[in-house]
N, C-alpha and C positions, 0 to 999 in steps of 0.2 A: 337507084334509090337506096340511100343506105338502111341497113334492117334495122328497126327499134330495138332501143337496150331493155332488156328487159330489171324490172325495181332493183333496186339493193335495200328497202325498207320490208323490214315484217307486215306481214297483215294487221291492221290497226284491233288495237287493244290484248295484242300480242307481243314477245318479247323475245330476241337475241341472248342467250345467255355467251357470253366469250369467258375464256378460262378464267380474267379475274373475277365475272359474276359467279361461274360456274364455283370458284374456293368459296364465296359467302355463301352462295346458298346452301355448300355442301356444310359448311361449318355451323349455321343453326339447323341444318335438316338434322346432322349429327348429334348437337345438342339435345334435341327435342327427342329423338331414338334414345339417347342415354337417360335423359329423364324419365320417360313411359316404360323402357325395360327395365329399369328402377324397379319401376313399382308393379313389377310383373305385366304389364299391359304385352301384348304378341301381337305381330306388324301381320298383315295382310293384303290383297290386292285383288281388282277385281277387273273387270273389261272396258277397254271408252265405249266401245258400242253397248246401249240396251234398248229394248222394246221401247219406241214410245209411250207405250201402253203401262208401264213401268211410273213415269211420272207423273199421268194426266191423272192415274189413278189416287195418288197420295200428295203430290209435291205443292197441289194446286194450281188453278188454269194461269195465273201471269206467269211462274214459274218454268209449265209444260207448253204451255200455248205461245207465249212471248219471248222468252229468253232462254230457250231451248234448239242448240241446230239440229233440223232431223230433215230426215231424205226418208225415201222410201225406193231399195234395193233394187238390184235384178228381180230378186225372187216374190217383187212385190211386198215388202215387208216393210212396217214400219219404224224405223231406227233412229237413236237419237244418241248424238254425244253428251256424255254423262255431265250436268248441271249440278250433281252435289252426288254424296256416296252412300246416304242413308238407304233410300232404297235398293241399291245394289245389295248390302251387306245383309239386310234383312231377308235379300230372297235367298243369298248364300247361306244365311244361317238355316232358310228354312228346305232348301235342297239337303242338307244333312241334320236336320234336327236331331233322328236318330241316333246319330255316332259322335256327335259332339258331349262333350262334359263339363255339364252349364252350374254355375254362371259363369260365361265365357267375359274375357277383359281384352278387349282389340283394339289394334290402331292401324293406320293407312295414309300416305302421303302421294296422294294420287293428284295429277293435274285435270282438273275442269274445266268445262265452253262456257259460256252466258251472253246470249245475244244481248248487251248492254251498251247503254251508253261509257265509254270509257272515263272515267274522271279518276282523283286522287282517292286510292284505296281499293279500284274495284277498275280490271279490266277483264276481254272477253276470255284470254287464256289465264287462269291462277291455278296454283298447287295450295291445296286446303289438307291441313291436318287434321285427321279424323280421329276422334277419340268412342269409344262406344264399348257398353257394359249391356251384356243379353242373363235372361234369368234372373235376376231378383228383384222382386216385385217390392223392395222395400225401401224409404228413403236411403239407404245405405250408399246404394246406389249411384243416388244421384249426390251425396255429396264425395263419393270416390273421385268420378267425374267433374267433379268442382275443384275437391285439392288438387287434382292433375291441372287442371287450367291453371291455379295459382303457383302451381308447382314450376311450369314448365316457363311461368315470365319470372319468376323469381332465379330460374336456373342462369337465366341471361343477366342478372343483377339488377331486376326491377324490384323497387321497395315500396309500401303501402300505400305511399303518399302517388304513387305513379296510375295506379290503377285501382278501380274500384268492382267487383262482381254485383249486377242486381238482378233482385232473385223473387220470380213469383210465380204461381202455380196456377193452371189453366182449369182444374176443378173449382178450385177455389172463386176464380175469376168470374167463370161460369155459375155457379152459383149463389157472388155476389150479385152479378147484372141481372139475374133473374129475380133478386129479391130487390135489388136497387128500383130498378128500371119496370118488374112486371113483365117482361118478355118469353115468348116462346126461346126454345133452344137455336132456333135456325135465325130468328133475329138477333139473339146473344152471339151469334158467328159473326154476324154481319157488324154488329157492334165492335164485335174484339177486330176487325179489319180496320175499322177505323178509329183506333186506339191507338192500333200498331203503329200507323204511321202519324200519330197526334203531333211530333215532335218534329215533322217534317213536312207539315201544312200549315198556312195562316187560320190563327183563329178565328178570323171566320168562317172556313170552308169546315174545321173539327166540326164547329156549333149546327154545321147547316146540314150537314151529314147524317151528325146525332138526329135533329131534327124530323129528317125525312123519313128515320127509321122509328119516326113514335114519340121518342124523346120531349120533355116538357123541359120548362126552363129549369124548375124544382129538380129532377131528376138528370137529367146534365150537374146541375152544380151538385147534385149527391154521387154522385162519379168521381167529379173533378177533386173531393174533400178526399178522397182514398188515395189519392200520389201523392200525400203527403203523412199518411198516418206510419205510426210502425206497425212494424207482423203481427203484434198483440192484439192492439186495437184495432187492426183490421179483422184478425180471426174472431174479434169478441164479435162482428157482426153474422157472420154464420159459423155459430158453434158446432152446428149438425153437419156443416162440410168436411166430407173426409180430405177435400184439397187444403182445410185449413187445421189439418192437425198435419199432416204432410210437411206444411211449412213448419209448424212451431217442432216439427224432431229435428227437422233440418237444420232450424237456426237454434236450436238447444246443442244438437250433435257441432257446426260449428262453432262455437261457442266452446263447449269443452275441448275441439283439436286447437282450441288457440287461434284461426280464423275470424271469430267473428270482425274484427276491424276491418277486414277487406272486403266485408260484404253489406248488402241494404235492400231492403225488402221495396220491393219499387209496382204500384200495381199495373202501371204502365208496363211494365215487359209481358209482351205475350207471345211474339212469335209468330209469323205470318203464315208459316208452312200449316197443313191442314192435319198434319200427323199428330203433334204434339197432343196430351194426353194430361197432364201432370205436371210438374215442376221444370218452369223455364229460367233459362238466365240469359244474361249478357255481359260481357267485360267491356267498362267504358276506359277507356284513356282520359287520364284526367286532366290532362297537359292543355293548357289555351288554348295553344294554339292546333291543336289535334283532338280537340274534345268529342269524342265521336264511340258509340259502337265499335268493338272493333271484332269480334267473332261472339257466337252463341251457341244455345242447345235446347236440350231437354231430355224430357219422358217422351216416348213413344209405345204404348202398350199397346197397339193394339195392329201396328205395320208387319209382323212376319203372318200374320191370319189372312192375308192379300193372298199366302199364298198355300197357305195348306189350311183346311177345314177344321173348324175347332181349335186350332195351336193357339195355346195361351204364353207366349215366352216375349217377357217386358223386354224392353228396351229403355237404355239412356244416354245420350252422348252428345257431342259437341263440335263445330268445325271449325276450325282457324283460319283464314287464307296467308299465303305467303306475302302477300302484297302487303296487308293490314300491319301484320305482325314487322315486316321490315321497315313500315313508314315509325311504328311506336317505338321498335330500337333506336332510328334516328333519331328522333323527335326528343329522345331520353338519351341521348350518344351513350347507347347501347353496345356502338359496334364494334366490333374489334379494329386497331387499328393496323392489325398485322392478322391475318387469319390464321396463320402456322407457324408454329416455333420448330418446327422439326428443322434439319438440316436440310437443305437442296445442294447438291453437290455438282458443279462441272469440271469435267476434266478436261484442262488445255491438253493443246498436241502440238509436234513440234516434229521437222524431218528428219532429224536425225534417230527416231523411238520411234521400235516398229508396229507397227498399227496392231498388231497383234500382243502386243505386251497393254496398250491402252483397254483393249476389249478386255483383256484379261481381270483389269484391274476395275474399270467399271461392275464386271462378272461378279468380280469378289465381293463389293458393297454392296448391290442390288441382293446379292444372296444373306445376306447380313441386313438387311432390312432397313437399309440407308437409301433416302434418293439418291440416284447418283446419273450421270449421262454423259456421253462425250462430243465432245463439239463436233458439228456436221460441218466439214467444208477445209478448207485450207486457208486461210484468214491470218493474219499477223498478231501476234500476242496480246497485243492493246486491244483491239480489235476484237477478238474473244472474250477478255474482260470486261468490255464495255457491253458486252453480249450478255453477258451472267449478270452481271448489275443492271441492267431491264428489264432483263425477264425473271428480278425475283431471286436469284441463284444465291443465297447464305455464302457458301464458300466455295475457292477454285483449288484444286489440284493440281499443282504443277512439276509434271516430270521431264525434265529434257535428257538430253543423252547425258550429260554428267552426274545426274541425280541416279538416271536407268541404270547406271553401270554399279553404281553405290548400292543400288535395291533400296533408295532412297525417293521419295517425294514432299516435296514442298506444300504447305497448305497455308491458305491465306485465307482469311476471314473477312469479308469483303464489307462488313458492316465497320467494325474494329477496325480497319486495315492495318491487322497485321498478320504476321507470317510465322510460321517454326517446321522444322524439319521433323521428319521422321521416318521410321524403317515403315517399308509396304507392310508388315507384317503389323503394324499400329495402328495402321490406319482405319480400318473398322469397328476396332475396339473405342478407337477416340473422338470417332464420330456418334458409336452409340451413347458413348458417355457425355457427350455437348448435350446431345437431345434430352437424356435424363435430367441432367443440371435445368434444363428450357419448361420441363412441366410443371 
């Protein structure tokens, strides 16, 4: 009986990266580093294994309960692969509250599990960009973390018209549903659950929802008038909320960075997670055909107290996925259509030049901070060309014995194709200097 093959497919809603995906993702993950250490933000990283006890506590039960892989160890212990990085980061902040020098500006490009359905924008393995600001308790904060989200689509060459930030705040929210609606606290929870997803159920199942939780007809349509007011007139209705002076610095402070166009007070955003606190957003992709969510955030005041008694140290931050963020490049041909300008250099070989003058020579340009590499194998000159032109290779080196003896090599530009001679001794100077000319 012959033995079964075993798959050549990933685990579903998982992903092969091969070198050409490997250069794009390296080249926005890159981007995205150069952006945030811009603006002082400092990368971090934390474990895939945590407690499941970790999520069930903050993230919320669909979150910990449903779309969460967890086992339970040798040691009897409960563990779960990490479904997003906010509670990681907050227990790390609060293992060293002490010796930290707050307010801390952090970021993290950590890959994530999510037991989901896999569809466009959201599979079960994704690398989510983490942005997050510990210590100050003041909208500063959160609009640091907002110019950094605009910051870092704009870095890629999105323009206003491409994306829109909508921005509202969960005291706020809370305390208009309670004056709206007449609600306890715990029914205003159960309310902003079915808000969250208003955009993403038939109106009749919103209405029947609202309904079973109290809701009149008068009082639904006093709801439903708020998704369309601005931040003004929404705050004129609870002036005494401090979520709704929250918004008006926030949208006065953008306003004066010269942001306000890219943002919209939306009372629809709340944020499903159970942590948030404060001022929520989300970045919509405004494109037809991609109109969607495409990452969010917030306030979280009160998540590092899970772990040490009394600790009062806010939180605000945001997470990207890598999946979202490369569907809006396309969707906007965002993407590069050559990921590196640098040079890639192969060096032909030939028998008559002795293997050891080749190594030499590669030696030299790798040390000179050129890619450079020499052909594995013994192949015919066409052959080898046709090798560097597939896999990407900018330009070839070609030294044969009449060149060797010269202290001469030839170099050819395989995009141009053309060719010029030059002494070994020029050759890495004139490689660094193509690459200068490419940035």
């Amino acid at each position: 009986m012959e033995t079964p093959k075993l798959p050549t497919q990933p685990y579903k809603g998982t992903r092969d990266f091969y070198p050409q995906e490997m250069r794009l993702r390296n080249w926005f993950f890159g981007k995205i580093r150069k952006t945030l250490e811009n603006a002082c933000f400092e990368e971090y990283d934390g474990p895939m294994l945590e407690s499941l006890s970790l999520y069930a506590a903050k993230s919320g039960a669909e979150l910990a309960g449903e779309q969460t892989y967890h086992f339970e160890d040798r040691g009897g212990r409960h563990l779960a692969m990490r479904p997003e990085m906010t509670p990681t980061v907050a227990r790390m902040v609060a293992a060293k509250m002490g010796e930290l020098n707050f307010p801390l500006k952090w970021f993290s490009i950590p890959n994530m599990y999510r037991y989901e359905r896999p569809q466009r924008g959201r599979l079960r393995e994704f690398w989510q960009i983490n942005v997050d600001i510990f210590g100050c308790d003041t909208y500063e904060a959160d609009l640091e973390c907002i110019i950094s989200a605009i910051d870092v689509l704009r870095a890629f060459g999105a323009t206003r018209d491409m994306f829109t930030v909508h921005i509202n705040n969960r005291r706020f929210f809370n305390d208009v549903i309670a004056a709206v609606a007449g609600v306890d606290a715990e029914t205003g929870r159960k309310i902003s659950k079915v808000v969250d997803h208003k955009g993403k159920v038939p109106r009749e199942l919103y209405e029947k929802e609202l309904t079973a939780l109290g809701l009149d007809e008068e009082k639904i349509a006093a709801i439903d008038a708020l998704y369309g007011m601005s931040v003004r007139d929404a705050a004129a209705l609870c002036p005494a909320s401090s979520g709704a002076a929250e918004l008006l610095q926030l949208f006065t402070a953008l306003e004066e960075a010269g942001l306000r166009d890219y943002c919209v007070f939306d009372f629809g955003i709340v944020r499903g997670l159970d942590y948030y606190t404060g001022t929520v957003f989300e970045v919509f992709d405004n494109a037809p055909e991609n109109n969607r969510a495409m990452f969010g955030g917030g306030r979280y005041d009160n998540l590092v107290g899970l772990f040490v008694n009394n600790a009062k140290i806010s939180g605000v931050g945001y997470g990207m996925g890598d999946v979202t963020l490369e569907n809006f490049l396309t969707t906007h041909d965002l993407l590069p259509h050559d990921e590196s300008t640098a040079p890639k250099v192969l060096l032909t070989r030939f028998d008559d030049v002795p293997y050891a003058a080749y190594l030499a020579l590669a030696g030299d340009l790798r040390a000179a901070g050129v890619s450079a590499s020499l052909y594995l194998g013994n192949k015919k000159f066409g052959k080898q060309l046709d090798y560097a032109v597939k896999n990407g290779y900018t330009h070839a080196v070609i030294m044969g014995g009449e060149e060797y003896a010269a202290d001469k090599v030839k170099v050819k530009d395989l995009g141009a194709r053309q060719e010029q001679l030059l002494s070994r001794a020029e050759l890495a100077a004139f490689f660094k200097e193509t690459a200068r000319k490419k940035e």
